[in-house]
C-alpha positions as CSV (number, residue, x, y, z in Angstrom):
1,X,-5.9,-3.2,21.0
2,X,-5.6,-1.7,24.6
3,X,-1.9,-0.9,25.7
4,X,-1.3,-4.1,27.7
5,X,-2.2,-6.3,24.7
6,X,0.4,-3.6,22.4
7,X,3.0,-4.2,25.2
8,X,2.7,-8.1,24.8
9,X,3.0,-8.2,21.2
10,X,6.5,-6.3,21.7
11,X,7.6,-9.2,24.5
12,X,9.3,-11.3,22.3
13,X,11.3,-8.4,20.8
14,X,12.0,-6.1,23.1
15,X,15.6,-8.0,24.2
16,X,16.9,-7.6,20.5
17,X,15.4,-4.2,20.0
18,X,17.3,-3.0,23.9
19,X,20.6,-4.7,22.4
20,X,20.5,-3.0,19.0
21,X,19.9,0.3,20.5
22,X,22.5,0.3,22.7
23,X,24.7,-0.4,20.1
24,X,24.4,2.2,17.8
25,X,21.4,4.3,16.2
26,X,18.4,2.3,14.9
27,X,17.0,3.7,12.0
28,X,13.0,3.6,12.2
29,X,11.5,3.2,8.9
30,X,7.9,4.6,9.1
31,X,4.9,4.7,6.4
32,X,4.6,7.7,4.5
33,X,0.6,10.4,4.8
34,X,-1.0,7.3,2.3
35,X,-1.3,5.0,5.3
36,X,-2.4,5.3,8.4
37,X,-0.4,6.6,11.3
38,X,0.0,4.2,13.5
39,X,3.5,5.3,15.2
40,X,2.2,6.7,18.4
41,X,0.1,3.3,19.7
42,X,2.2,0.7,18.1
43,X,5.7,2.5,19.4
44,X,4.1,3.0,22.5
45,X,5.9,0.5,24.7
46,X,9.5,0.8,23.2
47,X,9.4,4.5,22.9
48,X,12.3,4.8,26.1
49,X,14.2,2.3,24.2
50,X,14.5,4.4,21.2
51,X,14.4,8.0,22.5
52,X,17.9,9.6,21.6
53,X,18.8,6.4,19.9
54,X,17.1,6.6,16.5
55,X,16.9,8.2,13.7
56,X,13.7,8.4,11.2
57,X,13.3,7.2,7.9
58,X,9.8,7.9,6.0
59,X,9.3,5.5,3.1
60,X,8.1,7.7,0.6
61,X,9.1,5.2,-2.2
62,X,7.7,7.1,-5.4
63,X,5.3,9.0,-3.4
64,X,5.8,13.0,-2.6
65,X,8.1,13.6,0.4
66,X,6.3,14.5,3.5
67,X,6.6,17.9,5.5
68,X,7.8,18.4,8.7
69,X,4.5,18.6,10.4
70,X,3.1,15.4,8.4
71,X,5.9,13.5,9.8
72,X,5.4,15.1,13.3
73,X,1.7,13.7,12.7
74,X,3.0,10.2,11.6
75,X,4.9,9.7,14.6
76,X,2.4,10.9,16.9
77,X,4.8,13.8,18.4
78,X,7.7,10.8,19.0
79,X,11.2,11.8,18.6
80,X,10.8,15.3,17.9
81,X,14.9,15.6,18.1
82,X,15.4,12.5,15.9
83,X,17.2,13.1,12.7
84,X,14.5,12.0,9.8
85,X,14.2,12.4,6.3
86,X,12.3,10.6,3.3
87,X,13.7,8.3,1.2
88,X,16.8,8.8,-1.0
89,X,17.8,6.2,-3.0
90,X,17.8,7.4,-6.6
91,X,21.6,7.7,-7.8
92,X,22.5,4.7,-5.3
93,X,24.3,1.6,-6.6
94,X,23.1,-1.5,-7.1
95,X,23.8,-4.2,-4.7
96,X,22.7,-6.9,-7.7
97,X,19.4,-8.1,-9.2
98,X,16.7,-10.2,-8.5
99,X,15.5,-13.4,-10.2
100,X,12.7,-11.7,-11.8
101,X,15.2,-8.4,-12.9
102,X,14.5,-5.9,-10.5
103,X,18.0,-4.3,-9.6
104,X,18.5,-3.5,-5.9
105,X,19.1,0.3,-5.2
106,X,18.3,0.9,-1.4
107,X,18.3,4.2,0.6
108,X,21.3,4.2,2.3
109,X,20.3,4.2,5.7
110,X,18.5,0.8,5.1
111,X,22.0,-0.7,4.1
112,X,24.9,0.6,5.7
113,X,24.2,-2.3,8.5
114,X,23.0,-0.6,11.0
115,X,20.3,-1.9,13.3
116,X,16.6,-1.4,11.5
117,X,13.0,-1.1,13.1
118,X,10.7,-1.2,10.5
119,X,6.9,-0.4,11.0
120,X,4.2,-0.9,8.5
121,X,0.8,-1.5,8.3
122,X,-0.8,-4.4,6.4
123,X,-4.3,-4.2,4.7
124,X,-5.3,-6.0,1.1
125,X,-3.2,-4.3,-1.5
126,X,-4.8,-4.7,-5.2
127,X,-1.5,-5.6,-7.0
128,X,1.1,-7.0,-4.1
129,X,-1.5,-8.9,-2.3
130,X,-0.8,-7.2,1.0
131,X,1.3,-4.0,2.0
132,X,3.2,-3.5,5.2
133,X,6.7,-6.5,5.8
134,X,9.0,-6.2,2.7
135,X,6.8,-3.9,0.5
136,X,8.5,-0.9,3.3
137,X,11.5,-1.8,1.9
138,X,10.5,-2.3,-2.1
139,X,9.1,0.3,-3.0
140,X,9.2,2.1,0.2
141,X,12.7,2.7,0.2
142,X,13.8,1.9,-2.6
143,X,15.2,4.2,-6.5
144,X,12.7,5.0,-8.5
145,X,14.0,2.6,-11.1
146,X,13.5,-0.2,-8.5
147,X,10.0,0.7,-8.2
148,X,9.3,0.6,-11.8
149,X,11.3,-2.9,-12.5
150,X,9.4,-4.3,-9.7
151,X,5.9,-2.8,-10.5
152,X,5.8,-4.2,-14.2
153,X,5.6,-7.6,-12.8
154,X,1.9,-6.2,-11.9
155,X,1.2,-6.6,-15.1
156,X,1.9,-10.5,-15.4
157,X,-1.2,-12.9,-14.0
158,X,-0.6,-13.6,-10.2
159,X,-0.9,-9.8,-9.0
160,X,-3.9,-9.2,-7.1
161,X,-5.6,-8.0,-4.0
162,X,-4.7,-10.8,-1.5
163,X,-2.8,-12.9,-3.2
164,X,1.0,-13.9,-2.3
165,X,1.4,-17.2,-3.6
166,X,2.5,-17.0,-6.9
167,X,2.4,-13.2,-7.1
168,X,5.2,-12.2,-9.1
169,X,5.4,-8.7,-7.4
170,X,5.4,-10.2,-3.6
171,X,8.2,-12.6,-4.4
172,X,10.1,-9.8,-6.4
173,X,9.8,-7.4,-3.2
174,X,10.0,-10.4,-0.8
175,X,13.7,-11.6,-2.4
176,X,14.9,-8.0,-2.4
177,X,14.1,-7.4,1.0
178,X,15.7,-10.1,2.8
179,X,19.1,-9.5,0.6
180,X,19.0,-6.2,1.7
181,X,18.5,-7.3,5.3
182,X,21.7,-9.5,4.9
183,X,24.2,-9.0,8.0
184,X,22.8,-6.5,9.7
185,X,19.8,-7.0,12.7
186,X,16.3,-5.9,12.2
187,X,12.8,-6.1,14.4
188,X,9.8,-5.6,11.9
189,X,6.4,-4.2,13.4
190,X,3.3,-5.5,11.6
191,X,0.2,-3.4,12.5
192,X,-3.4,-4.2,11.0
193,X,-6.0,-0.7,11.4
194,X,-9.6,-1.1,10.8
195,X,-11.1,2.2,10.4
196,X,-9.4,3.9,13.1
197,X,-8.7,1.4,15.5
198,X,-5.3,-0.6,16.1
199,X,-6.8,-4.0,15.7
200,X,-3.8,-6.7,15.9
201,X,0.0,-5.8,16.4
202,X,3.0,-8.5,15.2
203,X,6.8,-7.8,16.2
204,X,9.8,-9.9,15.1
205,X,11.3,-10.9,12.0
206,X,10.1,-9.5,9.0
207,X,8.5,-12.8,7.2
208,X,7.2,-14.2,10.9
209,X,5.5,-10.7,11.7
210,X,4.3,-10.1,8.3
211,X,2.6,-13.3,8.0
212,X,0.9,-13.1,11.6
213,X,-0.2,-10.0,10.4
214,X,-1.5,-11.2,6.9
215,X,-3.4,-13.7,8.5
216,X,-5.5,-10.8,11.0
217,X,-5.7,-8.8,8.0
218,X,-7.7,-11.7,6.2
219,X,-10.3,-11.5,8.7
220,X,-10.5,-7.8,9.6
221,X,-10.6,-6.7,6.6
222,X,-12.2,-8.9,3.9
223,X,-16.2,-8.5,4.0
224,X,-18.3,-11.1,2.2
225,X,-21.3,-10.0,-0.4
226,X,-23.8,-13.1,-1.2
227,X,-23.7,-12.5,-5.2
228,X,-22.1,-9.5,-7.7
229,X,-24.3,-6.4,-7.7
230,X,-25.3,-4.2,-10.0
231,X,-24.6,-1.3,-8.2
232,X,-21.1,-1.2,-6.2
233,X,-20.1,2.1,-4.5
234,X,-17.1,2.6,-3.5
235,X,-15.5,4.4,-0.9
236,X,-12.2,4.6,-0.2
237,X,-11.5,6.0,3.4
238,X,-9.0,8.0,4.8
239,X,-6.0,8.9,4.0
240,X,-6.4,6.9,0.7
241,X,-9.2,10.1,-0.5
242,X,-6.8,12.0,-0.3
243,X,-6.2,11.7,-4.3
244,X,-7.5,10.0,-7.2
245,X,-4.5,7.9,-7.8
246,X,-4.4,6.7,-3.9
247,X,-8.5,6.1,-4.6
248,X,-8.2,4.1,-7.4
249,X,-7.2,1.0,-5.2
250,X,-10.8,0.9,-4.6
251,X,-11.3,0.2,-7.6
252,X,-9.1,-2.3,-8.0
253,X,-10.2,-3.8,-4.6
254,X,-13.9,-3.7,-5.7
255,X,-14.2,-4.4,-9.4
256,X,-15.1,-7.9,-8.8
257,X,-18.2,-7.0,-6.9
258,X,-19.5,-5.6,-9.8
259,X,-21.4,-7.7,-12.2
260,X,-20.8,-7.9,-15.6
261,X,-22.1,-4.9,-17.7
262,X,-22.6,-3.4,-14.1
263,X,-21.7,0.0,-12.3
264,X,-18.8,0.8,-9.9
265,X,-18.8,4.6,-8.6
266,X,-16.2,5.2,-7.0
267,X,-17.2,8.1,-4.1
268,X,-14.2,10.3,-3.2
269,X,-13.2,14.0,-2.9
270,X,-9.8,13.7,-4.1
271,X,-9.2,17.2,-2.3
272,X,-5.4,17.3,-3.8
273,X,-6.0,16.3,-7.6
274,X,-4.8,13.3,-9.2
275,X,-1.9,12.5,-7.2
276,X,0.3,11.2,-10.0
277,X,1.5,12.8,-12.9
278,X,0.8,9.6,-15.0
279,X,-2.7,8.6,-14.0
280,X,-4.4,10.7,-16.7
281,X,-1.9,9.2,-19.7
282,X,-2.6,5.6,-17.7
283,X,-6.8,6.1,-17.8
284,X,-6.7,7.9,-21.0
285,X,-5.0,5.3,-22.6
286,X,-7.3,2.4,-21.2
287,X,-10.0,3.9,-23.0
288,X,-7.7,3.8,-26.6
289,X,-8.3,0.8,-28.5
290,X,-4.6,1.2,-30.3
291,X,-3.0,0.8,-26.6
292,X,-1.2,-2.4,-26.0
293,X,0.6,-3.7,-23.1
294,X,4.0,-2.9,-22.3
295,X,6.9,-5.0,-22.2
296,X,9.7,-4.7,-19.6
297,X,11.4,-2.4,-21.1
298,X,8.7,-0.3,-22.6
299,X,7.1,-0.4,-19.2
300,X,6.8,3.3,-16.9
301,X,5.5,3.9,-13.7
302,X,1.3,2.8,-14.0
303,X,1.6,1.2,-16.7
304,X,0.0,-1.9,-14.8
305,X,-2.6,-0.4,-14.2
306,X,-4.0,0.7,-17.3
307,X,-3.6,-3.2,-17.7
308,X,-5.7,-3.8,-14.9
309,X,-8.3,-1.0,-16.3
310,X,-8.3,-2.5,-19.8
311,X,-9.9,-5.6,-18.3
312,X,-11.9,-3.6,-16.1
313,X,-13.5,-1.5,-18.6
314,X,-14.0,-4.4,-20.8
315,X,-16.6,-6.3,-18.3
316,X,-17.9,-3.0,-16.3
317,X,-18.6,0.9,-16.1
318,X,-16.3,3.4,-14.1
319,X,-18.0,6.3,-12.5
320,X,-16.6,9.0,-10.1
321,X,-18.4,11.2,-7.7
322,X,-15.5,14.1,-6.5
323,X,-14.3,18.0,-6.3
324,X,-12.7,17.1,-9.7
325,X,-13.6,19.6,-12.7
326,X,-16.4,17.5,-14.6
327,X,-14.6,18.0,-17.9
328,X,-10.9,16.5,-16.4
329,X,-12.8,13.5,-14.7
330,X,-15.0,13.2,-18.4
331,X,-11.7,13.4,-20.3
332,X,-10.3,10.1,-18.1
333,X,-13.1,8.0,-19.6
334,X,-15.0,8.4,-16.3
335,X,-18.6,9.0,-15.8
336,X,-19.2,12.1,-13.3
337,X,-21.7,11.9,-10.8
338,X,-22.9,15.1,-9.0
339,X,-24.8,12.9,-6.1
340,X,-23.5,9.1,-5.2
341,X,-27.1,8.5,-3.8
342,X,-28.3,9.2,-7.2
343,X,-27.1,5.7,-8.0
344,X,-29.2,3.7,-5.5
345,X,-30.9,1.1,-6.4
346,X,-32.2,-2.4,-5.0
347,X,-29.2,-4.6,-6.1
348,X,-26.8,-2.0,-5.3
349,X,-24.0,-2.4,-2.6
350,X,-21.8,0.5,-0.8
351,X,-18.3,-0.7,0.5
352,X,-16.5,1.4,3.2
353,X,-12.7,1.6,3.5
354,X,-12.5,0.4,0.0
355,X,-8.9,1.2,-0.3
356,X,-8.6,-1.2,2.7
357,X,-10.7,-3.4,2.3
358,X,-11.7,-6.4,-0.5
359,X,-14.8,-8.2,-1.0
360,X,-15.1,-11.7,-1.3
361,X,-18.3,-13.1,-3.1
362,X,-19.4,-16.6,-0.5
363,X,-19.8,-18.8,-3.6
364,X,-16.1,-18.5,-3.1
365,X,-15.5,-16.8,-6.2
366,X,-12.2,-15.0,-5.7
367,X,-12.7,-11.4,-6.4
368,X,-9.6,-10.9,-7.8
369,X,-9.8,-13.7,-10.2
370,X,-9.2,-11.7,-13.4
């Protein structure tokens, strides 16, 4: 998008954003170093609205809090004064529960009723559907146990990679969000990146810009593939290489490229480690024939996703090229591959910004039929 086309998308709410600001402090909730930073061109327009008249909120969710200088870099150099922090909601009460039993403990700055601008990117997510709307809410600012009451619904059918209707997890977040939106006044900025690029920009309210969003995000970033392959690499893209628990959504994204009895490498450096202090319990255990499912309240934090490796495993082979020690990727049930090239063959397939992006097989074969 070129800056006249950003400034247009902010036309319809740039009235409500002026009026909350100069009524109090609006708290901008931002994405945390697993998505891409698009502060600095989707801000762009209402930045003198907002200079000395917000505060900063990253939405680490479960993730690792950010530094100074990561959220400096998130925001593109934009409020440098601005009081900011990451998410603190653990210890908060509960405002009640959802329909499906997730209780609602917000950060506090989300709902003390102050005015909220809340900016999140939306790309393919493998158990959600899609990220970015209420998802920066639940789990982005939400406790801990929140996180983990909503994320065991990934385990029930409906959660996949572009799927909302009837996903147990979108409906869980989506609920939660709009209760904890409930009398105060909130602009929501919906940004879809391909690669690097600011492709399509939605402002309003959060289910309006969310779905706008959704709808771009279908068509920049779902690729088609003319039958399964035998071969599928994998690779994820910045920032999501960052670790092997952010890569793994490739995975998830990918799997149903593969063919049955196939290969899926997954190619990424994983420069800081796993990520996720239960990702080696969660692919160990895939790999253990004594493991079963979790109920709710047996359920911790990845759980799901050994679920989703379980079937995985069961139909396809997992391989890993990375700067992970051989013996650690080896012990996680993963074959190590020095070279991706190594795998090339004639049926094989490489998929770029795999995190992002999910493949769609033109017999019309959902991939994330599981």
């Amino acid at each position: 998008m070129v800056p006249s086309q950003v400034e247009e998308a902010w036309a319809g709410s740039l009235d409500l954003l002026e009026s909350m600001a100069s009524r109090g402090e609006v708290t901008v909730v931002v994405n945390d170093v697993t998505r891409p930073a698009v502060a600095a061109r989707a801000l762009a327009p209402v930045r003198s609205v907002l200079e000395g008249r917000c505060r900063v909120l990253v939405a680490t969710g479960a993730h690792r809090e950010v530094t100074c200088e990561e959220k400096d870099a998130l925001l593109g150099g934009m409020f440098p004064e601005a009081p900011w922090r990451c998410t603190r909601a653990d210890g908060e009460p509960s405002f009640g529960i959802t329909a499906r039993g997730t209780e609602m403990r917000f950060d506090p700055w989300v709902l003390q009723g102050g005015p909220l601008l809340v900016l999140g990117t939306v790309e393919p997510h493998y158990f959600a559907g899609f990220t970015g709307g209420r998802k920066s809410l639940l789990p982005g600012c939400a406790s801990r146990r929140s996180i983990e009451q909503n994320h065991y619904l990934a385990c029930l059918p409906g959660s996949a990679p572009c799927a909302l209707e009837g996903n147990p997890v979108h409906e869980d977040m989506l609920e939660a969000a709009l209760k904890a939106l409930e009398g105060g006044e909130s602009v929501f900025a919906s940004a879809v990146v391909q690669g690097d690029r600011l492709v399509h920009l939605s402002t309003g309210e959060m289910t309006a810009a969310f779905a706008a969003s959704v709808e771009e995000s279908r068509r920049a970033l779902c690729v088609t593939l003319d039958r399964p392959r035998s071969v599928v690499t994998a690779r994820p893209g910045a920032p999501l290489d960052c670790n092997l628990y952010q890569s793994m959504k490739a995975v998830y994204n990918c799997e149903r490229a593969v063919a049955d009895g196939g290969v899926l490498l997954l190619d990424s450096d994983c420069a800081e480690g796993l990520g996720a202090d239960f990702l080696a319990s969660s692919l160990r255990q895939a790999v253990d024939p004594a493991w079963n499912p979790p109920g709710r309240e047996g359920y911790r934090l990845g759980d799901h996703a050994t679920v989703r490796l379980v079937a995985i495993r069961s139909r396809i082979r997992l391989a890993l090229r990375s700067n992970l020690p051989r013996d650690l990727v080896e012990s996680l049930g993963l074959e190590p591959v020095d070279d991706a090239g190594s795998m090339c063959c004639a049926d094989a397939v490489t998929i770029l910004d795999a995190g992002t992006v999910v493949p769609l097989i033109r017999d019309g074969c959902a991939p994330w039929a599981i």
